[in-house]
VOTIVEX-508610 format. One line per field, with one value per residue (C-alpha): residue in one letter; x negated, y, z. Coordinates in Angstrom, 2 decimals. Layout:
N
res [A ...]
px [X ...]
py [Y ...]
pz [Z ...]
END
This chain:
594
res [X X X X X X X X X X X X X X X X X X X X X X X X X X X X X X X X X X X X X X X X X X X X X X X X X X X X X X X X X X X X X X X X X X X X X X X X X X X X X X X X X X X X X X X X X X X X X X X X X X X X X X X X X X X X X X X X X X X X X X X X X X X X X X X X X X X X X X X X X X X X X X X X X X X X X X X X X X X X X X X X X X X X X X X X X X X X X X X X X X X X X X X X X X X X X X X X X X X X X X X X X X X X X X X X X X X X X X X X X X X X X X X X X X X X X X X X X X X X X X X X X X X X X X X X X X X X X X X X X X X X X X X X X X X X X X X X X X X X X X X X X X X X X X X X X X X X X X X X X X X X X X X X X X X X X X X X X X X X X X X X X X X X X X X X X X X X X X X X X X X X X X X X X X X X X X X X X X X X X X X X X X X X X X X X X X X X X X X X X X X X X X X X X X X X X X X X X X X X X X X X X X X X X X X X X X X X X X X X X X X X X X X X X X X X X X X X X X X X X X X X X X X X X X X X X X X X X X X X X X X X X X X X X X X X X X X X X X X X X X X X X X X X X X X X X X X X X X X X X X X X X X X X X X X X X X X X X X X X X X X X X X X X X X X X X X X X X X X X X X X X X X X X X X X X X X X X X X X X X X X X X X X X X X X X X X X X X X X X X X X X X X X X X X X X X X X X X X]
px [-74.41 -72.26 -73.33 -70.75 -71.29 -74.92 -74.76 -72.25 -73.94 -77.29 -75.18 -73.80 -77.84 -78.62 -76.14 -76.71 -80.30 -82.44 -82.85 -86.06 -85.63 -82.34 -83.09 -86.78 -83.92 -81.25 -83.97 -85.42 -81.59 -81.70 -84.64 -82.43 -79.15 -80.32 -76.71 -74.99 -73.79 -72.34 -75.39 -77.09 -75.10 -74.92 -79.17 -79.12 -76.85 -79.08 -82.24 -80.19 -80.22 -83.91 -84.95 -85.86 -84.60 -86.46 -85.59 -81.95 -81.82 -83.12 -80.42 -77.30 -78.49 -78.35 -74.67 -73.55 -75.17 -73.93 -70.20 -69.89 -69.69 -67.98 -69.55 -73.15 -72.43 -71.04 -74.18 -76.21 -75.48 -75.71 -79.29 -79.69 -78.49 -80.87 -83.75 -82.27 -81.90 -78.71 -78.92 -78.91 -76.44 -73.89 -74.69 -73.18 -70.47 -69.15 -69.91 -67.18 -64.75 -64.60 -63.53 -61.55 -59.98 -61.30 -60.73 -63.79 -66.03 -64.35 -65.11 -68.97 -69.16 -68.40 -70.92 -73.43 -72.56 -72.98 -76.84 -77.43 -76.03 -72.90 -71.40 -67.96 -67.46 -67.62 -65.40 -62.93 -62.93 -62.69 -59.99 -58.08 -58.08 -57.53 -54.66 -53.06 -54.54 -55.95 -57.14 -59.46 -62.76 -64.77 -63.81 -64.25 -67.55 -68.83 -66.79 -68.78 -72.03 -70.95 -70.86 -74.10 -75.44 -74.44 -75.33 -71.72 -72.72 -69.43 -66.98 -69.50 -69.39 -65.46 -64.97 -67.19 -65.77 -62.76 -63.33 -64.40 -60.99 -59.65 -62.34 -64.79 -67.26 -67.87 -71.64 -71.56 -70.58 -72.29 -75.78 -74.38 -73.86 -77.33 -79.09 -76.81 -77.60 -81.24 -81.19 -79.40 -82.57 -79.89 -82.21 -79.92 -76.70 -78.87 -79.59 -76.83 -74.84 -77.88 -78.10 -74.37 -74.42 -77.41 -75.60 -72.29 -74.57 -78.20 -78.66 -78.15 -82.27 -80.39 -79.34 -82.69 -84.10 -82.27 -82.81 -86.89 -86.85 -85.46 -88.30 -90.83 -89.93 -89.67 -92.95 -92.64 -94.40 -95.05 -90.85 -90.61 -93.39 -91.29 -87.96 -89.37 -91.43 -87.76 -86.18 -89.09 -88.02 -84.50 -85.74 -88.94 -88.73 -87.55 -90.35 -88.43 -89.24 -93.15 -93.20 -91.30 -94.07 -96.76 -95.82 -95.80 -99.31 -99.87 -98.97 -101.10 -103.92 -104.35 -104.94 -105.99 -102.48 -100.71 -102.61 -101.74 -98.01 -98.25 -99.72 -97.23 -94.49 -96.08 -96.54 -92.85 -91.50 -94.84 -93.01 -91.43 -92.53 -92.28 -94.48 -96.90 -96.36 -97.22 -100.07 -101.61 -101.22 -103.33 -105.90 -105.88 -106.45 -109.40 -111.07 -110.52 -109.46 -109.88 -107.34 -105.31 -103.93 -103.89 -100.68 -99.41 -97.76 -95.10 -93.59 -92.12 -89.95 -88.17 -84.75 -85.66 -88.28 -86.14 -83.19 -85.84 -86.85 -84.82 -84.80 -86.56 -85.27 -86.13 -89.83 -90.10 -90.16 -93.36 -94.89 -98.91 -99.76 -103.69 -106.33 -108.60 -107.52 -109.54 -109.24 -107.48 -105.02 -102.42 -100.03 -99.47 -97.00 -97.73 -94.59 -94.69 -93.76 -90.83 -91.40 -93.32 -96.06 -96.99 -97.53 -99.52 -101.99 -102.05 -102.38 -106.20 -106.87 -105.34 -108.35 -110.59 -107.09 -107.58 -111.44 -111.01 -107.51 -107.42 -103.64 -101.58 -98.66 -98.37 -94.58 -94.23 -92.21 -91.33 -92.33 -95.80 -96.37 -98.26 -100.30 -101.27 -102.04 -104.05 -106.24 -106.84 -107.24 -108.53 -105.78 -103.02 -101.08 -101.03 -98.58 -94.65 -91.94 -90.38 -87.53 -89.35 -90.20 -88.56 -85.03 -85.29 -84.81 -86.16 -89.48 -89.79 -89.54 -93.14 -94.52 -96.48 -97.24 -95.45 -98.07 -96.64 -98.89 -99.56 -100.69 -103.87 -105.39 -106.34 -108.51 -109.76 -109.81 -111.63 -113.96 -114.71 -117.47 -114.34 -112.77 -113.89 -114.73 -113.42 -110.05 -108.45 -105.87 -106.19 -104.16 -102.93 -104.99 -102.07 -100.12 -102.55 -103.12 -99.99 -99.67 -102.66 -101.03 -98.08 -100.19 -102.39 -100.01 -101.23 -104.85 -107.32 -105.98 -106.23 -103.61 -101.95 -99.58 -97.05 -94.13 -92.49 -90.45 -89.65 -86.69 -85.17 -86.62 -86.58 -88.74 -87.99 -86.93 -89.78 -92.60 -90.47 -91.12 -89.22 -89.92 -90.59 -93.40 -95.62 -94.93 -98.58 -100.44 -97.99 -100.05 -103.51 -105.11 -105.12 -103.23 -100.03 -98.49 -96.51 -93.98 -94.47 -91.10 -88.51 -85.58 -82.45 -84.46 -83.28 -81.30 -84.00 -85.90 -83.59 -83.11 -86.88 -88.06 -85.25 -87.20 -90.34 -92.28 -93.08 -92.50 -93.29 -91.57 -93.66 -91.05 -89.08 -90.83 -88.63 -90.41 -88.61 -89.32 -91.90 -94.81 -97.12 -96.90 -96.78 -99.93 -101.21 -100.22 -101.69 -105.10 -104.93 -104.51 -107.04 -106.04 -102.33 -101.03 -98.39 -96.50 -96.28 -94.53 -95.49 -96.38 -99.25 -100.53 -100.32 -102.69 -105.36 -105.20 -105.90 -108.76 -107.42 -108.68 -105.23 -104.33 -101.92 -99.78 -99.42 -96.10 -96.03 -97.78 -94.58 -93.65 -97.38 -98.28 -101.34 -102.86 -102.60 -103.25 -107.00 -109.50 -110.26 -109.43 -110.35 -108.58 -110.77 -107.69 -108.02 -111.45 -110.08 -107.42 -108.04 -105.57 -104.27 -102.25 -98.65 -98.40 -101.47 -99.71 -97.01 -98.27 -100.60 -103.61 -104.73 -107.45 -105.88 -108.36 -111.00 -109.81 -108.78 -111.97 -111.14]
py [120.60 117.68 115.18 115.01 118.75 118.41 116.31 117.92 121.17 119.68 117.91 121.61 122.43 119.89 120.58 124.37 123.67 123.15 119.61 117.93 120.19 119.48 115.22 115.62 116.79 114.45 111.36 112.89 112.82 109.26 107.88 108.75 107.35 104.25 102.81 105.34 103.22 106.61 108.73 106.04 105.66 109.29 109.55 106.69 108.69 111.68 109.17 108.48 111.86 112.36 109.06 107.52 104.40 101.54 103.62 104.02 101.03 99.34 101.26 100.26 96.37 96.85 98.46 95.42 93.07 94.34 95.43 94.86 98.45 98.72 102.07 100.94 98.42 100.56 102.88 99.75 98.48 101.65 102.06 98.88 99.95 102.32 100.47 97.96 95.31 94.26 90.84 92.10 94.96 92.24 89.78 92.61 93.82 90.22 90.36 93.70 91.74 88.83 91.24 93.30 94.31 97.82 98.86 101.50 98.14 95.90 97.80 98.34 94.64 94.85 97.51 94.87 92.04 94.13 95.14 90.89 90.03 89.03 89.99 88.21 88.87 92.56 92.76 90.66 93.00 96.11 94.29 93.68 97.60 98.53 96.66 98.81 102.16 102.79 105.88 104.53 105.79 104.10 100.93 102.37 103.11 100.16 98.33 100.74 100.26 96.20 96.61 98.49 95.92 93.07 95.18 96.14 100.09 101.20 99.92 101.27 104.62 104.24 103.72 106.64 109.23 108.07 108.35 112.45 112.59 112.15 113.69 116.61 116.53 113.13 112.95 108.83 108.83 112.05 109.93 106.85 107.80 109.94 106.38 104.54 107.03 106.97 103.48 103.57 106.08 108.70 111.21 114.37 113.31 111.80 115.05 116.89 114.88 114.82 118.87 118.91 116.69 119.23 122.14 120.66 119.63 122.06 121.61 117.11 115.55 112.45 114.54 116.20 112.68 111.48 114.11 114.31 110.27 111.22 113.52 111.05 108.33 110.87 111.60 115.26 114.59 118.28 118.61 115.61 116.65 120.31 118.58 115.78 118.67 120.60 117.18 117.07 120.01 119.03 116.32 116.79 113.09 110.64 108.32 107.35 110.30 110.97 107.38 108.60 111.57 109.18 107.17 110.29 111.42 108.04 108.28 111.23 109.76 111.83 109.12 110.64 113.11 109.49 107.97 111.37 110.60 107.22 107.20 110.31 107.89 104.85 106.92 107.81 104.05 101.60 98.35 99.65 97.31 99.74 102.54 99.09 98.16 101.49 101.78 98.76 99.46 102.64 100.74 97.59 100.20 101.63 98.39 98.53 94.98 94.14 97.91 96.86 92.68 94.25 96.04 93.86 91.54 94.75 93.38 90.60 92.58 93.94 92.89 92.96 90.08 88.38 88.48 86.67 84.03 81.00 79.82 82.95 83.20 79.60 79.87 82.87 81.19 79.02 82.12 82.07 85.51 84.59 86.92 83.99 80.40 77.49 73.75 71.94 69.02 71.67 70.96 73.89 74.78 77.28 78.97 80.79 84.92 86.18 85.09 82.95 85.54 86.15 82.79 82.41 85.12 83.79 80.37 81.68 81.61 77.91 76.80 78.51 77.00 73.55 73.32 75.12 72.99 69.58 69.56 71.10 70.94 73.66 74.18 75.79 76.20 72.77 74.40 75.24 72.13 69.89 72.84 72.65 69.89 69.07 72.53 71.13 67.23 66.51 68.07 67.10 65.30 68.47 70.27 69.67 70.71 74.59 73.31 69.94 70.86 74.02 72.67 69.39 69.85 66.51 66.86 70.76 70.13 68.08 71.26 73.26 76.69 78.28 80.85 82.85 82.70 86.24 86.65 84.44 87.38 88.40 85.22 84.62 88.35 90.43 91.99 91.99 89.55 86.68 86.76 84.24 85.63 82.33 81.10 78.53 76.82 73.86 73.37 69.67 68.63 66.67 69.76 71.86 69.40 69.79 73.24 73.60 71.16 73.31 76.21 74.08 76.44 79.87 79.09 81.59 84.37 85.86 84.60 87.40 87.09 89.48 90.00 93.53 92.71 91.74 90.86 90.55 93.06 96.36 97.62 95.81 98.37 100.81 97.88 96.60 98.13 97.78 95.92 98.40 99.64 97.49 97.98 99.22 95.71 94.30 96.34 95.08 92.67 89.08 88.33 86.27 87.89 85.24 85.55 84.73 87.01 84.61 85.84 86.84 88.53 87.00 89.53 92.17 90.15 89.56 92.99 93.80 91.15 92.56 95.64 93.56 92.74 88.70 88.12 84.40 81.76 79.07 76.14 74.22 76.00 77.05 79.74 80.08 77.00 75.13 76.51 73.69 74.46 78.05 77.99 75.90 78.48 81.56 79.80 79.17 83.22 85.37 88.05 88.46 92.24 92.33 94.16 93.05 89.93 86.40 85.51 87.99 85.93 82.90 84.58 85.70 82.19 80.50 82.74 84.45 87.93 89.92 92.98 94.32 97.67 99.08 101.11 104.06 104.67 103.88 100.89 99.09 96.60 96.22 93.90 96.24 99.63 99.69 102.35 101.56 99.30 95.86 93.91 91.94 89.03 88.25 88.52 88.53 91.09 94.50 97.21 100.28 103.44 103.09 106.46 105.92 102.73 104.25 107.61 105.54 107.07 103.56 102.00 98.55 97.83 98.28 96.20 93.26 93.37 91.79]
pz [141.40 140.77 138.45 135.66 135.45 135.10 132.44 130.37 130.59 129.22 126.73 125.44 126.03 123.15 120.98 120.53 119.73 122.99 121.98 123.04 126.06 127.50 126.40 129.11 131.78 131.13 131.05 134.54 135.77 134.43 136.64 139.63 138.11 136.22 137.85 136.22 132.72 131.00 131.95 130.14 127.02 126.30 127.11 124.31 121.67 122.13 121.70 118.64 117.25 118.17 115.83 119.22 118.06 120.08 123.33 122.17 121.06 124.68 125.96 124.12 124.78 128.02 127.73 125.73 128.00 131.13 129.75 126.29 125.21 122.29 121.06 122.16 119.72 116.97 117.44 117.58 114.20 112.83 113.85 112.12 108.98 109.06 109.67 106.71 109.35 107.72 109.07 112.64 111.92 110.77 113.69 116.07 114.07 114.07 117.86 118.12 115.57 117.98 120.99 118.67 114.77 114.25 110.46 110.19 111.89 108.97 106.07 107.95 107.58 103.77 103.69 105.54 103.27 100.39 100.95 101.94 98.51 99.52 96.82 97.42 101.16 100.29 97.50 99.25 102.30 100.08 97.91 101.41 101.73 98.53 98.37 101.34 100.17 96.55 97.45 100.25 99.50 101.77 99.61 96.84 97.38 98.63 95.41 93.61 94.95 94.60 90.97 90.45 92.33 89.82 87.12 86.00 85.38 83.40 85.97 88.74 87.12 86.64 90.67 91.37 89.51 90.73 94.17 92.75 91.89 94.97 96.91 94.36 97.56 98.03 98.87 98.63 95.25 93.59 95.17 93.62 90.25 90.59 91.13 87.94 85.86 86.69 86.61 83.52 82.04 81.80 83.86 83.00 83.63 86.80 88.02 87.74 90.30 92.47 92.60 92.82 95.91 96.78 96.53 98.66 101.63 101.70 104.73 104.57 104.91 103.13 100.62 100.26 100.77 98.03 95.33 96.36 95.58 91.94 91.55 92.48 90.37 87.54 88.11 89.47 92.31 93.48 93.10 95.49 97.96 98.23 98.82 101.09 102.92 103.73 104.62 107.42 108.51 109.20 110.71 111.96 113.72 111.20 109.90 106.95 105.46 106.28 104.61 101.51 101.44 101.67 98.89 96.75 97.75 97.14 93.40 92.89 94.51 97.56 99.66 102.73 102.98 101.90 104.93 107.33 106.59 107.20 110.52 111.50 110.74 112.73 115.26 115.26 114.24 115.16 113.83 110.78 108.03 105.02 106.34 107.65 103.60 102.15 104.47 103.52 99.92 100.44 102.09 99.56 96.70 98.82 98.91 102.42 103.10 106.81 107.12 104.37 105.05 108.61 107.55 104.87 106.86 107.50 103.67 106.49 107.94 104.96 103.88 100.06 101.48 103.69 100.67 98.59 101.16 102.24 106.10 106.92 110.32 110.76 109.27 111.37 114.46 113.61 111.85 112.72 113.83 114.55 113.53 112.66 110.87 112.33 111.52 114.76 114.61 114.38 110.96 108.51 105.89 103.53 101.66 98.59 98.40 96.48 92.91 91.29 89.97 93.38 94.19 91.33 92.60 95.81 95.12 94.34 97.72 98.17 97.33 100.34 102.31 101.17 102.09 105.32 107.10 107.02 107.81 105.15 103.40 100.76 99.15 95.14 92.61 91.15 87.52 88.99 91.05 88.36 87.39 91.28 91.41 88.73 89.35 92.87 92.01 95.60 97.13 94.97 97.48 99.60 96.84 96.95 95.37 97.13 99.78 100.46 104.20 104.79 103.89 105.66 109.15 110.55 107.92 109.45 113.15 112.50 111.36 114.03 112.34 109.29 106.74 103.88 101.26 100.64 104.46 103.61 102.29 105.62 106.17 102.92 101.14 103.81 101.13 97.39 97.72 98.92 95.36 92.64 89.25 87.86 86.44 88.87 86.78 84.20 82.04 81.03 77.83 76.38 76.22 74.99 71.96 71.60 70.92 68.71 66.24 66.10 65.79 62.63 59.82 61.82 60.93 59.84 61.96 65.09 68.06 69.75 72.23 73.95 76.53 77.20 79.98 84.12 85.71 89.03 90.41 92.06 89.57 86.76 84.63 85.31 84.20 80.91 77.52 74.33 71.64 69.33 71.72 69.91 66.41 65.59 66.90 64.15 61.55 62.43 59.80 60.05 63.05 64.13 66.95 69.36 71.52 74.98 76.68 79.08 79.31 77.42 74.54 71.59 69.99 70.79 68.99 65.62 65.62 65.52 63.32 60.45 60.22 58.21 61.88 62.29 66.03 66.00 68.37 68.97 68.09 71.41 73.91 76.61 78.47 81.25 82.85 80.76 82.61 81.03 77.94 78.16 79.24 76.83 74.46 76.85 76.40 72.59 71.91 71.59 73.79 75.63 75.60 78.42 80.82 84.75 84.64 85.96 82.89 83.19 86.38 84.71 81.93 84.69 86.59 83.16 82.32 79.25 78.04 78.89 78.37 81.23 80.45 83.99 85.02 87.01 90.60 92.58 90.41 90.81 93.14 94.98 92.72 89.75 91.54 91.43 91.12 87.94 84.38 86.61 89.04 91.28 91.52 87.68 85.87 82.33 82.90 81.90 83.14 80.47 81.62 80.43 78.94 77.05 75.42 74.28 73.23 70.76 72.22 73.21 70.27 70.29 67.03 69.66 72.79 70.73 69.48 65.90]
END
């Protein structure tokens, strides 16, 4: 039979259902024809369709490499944006721009900017096209999405339901305002365009996807499980969403169906970094550590990591990927993780670091660096300010091997015995006279502190708490309640304090950057009562008896998800159930022990 005719008949084979069948035949046809380049870019879309993305993926290289296809490319990127490799996706669409102005590419490349924060280069794109055609939806959906992303909800929603004007159906925008809504804590008018984008496209997994993810962080986990389960069935090969099941067995605390899922999607996608993530979380919670830092580094690859990290692709390259850290002649930097609580919990381990390398260079946060160095006196010239190394090229090319700080677990963390049961901060004494003078008119009372709220982050909203959340502590005798929130708060604040509460500000403290003194006030309480926020790391660190209001299962990080009301990071920390808070079922009499 001749070839072409071959081909296209297994191609009509796939599409009317005989999938993994006719895509064995075509591959065998492909061993014989490895010269053939469009036998090999249509075996690579069908790859494509069967979530075979490193094979497809191998594939379409070679087509660029060899002839600069312009569709391998177009597939390429889009495999990227699914795999949230937006850096790479917009690395080849600049690569097709350079050979040639496609429109559909061009507003891809907004798209791409948009999820790397480039906030700008996508609104001047979609401005460009705007400008031509108002009614461009494509635009205006990724003008939308620009807007949610800076916060700007109203004129997100205003875009949206304008593109529903023009097009009822759109699925893009019915998800969209599902998410602002949700985000916004408007979980009705949330679902409604969810189940309306459900009931246009049944038969969509990323519609199913979508509305199961609503569920879950709802907290109607057996709703989720049902609509992730269908999406599997569309898509019986797509690891995304085993992962997304995981994470909801996860919440409920099945953690060997959460571990089941996992593995089925590593199996599918062996180098994906969230399913590595999620596994590792499951593992970490287990007490499992040698299982769970062995998938942690998988946080790595993710582009909410890599968004949060400067010079990643040039740390990268002098990342140390040992199993085992030994003292040689070899010179280390250490850089910090995404925000400053997490380098606070993993400066604990600095310590074990600093006694074990002789050659190290460790870069913070210039508000934590005299905390640093003072809790590690014989090591203080090791500690510099974040950027010292890593932005100077000439001081960086001396540097032989680059460590993240939250990927020393796996050297120093390897069971519960590793962790010290001690604080490992010191405060500066000067300070800390300091604030007990201007804490002299407060005598006679018990020192509480608080903070409700976390920012600049995924999560953020699912941790914080309001204000008024805490209106009973203000009724307990003989205490002075202190405020200890950063952040834009002050109005909350006003607001709260008119209705005969006495949140106190501790005078000219700024505690957003004044990390010293902050923590001269943290240890001159009697107990903190907090949500998790750095400031609630900076509490453990120091020692002080803290009371830490966890979120939800899906918002909770590893070091707060344990089995029970301890952490092993923080001796004086002492976890409570959210709901419990705020349904007043928590005896705060009896924690605070007054």
């Amino acid at each position: 039979m001749n070839l072409n005719l071959q081909i296209n008949n297994l191609l009509k084979k796939f599409e009317s259902g005989n999938k993994l069948k006719s895509y064995k035949e075509l591959e065998k046809i492909f061993k014989k024809n490895k010269e053939n380049n469009l036998l090999r870019y249509n075996l690579a879309v069908i790859q494509q369709k069967l979530n075979l993305n490193k094979e497809a993926k191998l594939n379409y290289n070679y087509l660029i490499k060899v002839e600069k296809n312009i569709k391998a490319m177009i597939n390429l990127y889009n495999i990227y944006f699914l795999e949230e490799k937006y850096y790479d996706a917009l690395k080849v669409i600049e690569d097709i721009l350079e050979i040639q102005q496609f429109e559909n590419v061009h507003k891809d490349k907004a798209f791409a900017n948009l999820k790397l924060n480039n906030i700008k280069i996508s609104r001047k794109i979609c401005d460009y096209y705007l400008g031509k055609n108002n009614k461009d939806v494509v635009c205006l959906n990724i003008l939308g999405q620009c807007f949610f992303a800076e916060g700007s909800f109203d004129s997100s929603i205003k875009i949206f339901k304008n593109v529903l004007s023009i097009d009822p159906n759109n699925l893009s925008a019915l998800n969209s305002l599902g998410r602002i809504y949700h985000e916004k804590r408007d979980t009705e008018k949330a679902e409604i365009f969810f189940l309306e984008a459900l009931r246009i496209k049944g038969d969509s997994y990323h519609v199913i996807n979508n509305i199961a993810g609503f569920y879950r962080e709802e907290g109607k986990s057996n709703k989720a499980i049902k609509y992730y389960s269908k999406a599997i069935t569309l898509n019986p090969n797509n690891p995304y969403i085993y992962n997304n099941l995981s994470k909801t067995y996860f919440d409920l605390n099945k953690h060997e169906d959460a571990k089941k899922n996992s593995f089925k999607a590593l199996d599918l996608k062996p180098e994906d970094g969230d399913v590595q993530k999620t596994l590792s979380f499951i593992f970490l919670k287990d007490h499992d550590y040698e299982n769970g830092w062995k998938y942690f580094d998988g946080r790595l690859k993710l582009n909410e990591f890599i968004r949060k990290n400067e010079n990643v692709e040039k740390l990268n390259k002098k990342l140390f990927r040992k199993n085992v850290l030994e003292n040689s002649k070899s010179k280390f930097l250490v850089v910090r993780e995404q925000g400053v609580g997490d380098e606070i919990l993993y400066g604990s381990m600095y310590g074990d670091l600093l006694r074990n390398i002789d050659n190290i260079i460790i870069e913070c946060d210039p508000r934590l660096l005299n905390l640093f160095k003072r809790s590690f006196p014989k090591y203080s010239n090791n500690f510099v300010k974040l950027g010292s190394i890593s932005n100077e090229d000439y001081k960086f090319e001396k540097i032989d091997y680059v460590l993240y700080a939250g990927s020393l677990g796996k050297y120093f963390r390897k069971n519960l015995k590793n962790f010290i049961n001690v604080p490992y901060l010191k405060v500066d004494e000067k300070k800390y006279k300091e604030i007990q003078n201007k804490l002299l008119k407060y005598k006679n009372k018990n020192n509480i502190g608080i903070s409700w709220k976390s920012f600049n982050n995924r999560y953020s909203s699912d941790k914080s708490l309001d204000l008024d959340n805490f209106e009973n502590l203000f009724r307990l005798p003989n205490c002075n309640v202190f405020n200890l929130q950063y952040g834009n708060v002050l109005d909350e604040i006003n607001k709260f304090n008119s209705k005969k509460n006495k949140l106190l500000n501790v005078k000219d403290l700024d505690l957003n950057n004044d990390f010293e003194s902050i923590a001269s006030l943290l240890k001159s309480l009697d107990i903190f009562i907090t949500i998790s926020n750095s400031t609630a790391h900076l509490a453990g660190s120091l020692g002080v008896k803290t009371l830490l209001i966890k979120p939800d299962n899906y918002a909770l990080f590893h070091y707060w998800n344990q089995k029970n009301n301890k952490t092993p990071w923080y001796n004086s920390v002492e976890l409570i159930d959210r709901q419990s808070f705020l349904n007043g079922s928590i005896n705060l009499q009896r924690y605070l022990n007054l």
